[in-house]
C-alpha positions in Angstrom: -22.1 48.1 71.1 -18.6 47.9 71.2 -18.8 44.6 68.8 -20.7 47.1 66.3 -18.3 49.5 66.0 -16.0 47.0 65.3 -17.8 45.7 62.4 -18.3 49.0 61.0 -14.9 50.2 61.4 -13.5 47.0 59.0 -16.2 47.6 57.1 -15.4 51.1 56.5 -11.8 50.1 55.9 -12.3 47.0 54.1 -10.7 48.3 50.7 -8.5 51.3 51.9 -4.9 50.8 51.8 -1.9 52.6 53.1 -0.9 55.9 51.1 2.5 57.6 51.2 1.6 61.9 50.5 1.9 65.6 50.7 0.1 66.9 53.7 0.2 70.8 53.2 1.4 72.8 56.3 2.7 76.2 56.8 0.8 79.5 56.0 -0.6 81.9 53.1 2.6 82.2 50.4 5.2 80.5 52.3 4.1 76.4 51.5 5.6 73.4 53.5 4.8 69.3 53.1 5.1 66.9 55.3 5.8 63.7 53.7 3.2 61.3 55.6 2.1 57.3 55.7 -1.7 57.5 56.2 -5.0 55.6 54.7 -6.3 56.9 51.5 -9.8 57.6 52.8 -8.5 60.0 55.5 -8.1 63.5 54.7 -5.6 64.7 52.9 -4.2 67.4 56.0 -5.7 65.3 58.1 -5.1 62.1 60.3 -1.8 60.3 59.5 0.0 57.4 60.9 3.7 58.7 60.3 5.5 61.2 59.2 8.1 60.2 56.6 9.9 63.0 55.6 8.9 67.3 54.6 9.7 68.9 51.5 10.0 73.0 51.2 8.9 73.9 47.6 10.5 77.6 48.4 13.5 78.0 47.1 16.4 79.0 49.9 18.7 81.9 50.1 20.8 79.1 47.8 18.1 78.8 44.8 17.8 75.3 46.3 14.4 73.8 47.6 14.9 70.8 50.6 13.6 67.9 50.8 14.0 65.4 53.6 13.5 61.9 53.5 13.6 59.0 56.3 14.3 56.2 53.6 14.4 53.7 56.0 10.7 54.0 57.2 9.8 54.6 53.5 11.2 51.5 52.4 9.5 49.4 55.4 6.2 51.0 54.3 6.4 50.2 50.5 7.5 46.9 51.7 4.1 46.5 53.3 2.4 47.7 50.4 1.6 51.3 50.3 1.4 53.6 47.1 3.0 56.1 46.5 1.5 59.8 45.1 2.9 60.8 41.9 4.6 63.7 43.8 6.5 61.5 46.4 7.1 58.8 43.9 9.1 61.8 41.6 10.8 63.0 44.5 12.1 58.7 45.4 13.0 58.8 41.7 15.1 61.7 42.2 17.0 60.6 44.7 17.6 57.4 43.6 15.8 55.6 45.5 13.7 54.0 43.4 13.4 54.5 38.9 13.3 57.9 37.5 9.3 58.7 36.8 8.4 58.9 33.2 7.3 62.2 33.6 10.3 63.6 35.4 12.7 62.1 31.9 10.0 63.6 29.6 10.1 67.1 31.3 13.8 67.1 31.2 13.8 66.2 27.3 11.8 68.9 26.6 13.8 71.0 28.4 16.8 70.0 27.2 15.2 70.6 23.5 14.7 74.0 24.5 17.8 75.1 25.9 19.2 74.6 22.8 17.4 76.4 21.0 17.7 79.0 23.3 21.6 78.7 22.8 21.0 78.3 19.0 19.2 82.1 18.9 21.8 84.0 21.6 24.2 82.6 19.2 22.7 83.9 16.1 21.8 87.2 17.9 25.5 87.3 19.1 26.3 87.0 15.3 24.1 89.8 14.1 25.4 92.0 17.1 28.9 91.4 16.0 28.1 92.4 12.2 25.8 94.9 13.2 29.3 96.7 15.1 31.4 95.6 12.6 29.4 97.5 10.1 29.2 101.1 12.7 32.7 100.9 13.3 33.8 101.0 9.2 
């Protein structure tokens, strides 16, 4: 019996591969991650093999959200071979651990693109306040 269930266990794990996630924690409204090493077939808040690292996706009394990271076991872990989420991979890339994700330099373009045009109309609001007071005041 016990030979059995060590066929089926390989054979059940035979093309899964080590996965570096978010496992969601915390409660209703107030999110938390944990950062975990686990096998792509197990659930996603379930089983793990390690945890790597949590991230808070609430901002702080400092408008800052926190993220924690053990690089060290991350970087034995992609050594061996495991993926990496999108998530986790923008979060590496954002520390500098590992190349900015094209998404992450796209995001920031656009946002970029519309900052200044945000600054462009303030500034040509700021000019029609200004003649609109210049013209009250004569």
């Amino acid at each position: 019996m016990v030979q059995l269930t060590i066929v089926l266990y390989k054979a059940y794990h035979q093309f899964s591969h080590l996965t570096i996630r978010l496992a969601l924690g915390g409660c209703t409204k107030w999110p938390f991650y944990h950062i975990v090493a686990s096998l792509n077939k197990c659930p996603k808040d379930g089983h793990f093999m390690e945890q790597l690292g949590s991230y808070h996706p609430v901002s702080n009394s400092y408008g800052k959200k926190l993220i924690a990271l053990n690089l060290d076991q991350i970087w034995h872990c992609t050594g061996c071979g495991a993926h990496l989420s999108k998530p986790v991979e923008k979060f590496l890339g954002l520390s500098g651990y590992f190349p900015q994700h094209l998404t992450v330099v796209t995001n920031a373009e656009r946002f970029s693109k519309t900052d200044t045009e945000a600054t462009e109309t303030r500034e040509l609001t700021s000019v029609n306040i200004a003649v609109g007071i210049r013209l009250k005041s004569s």
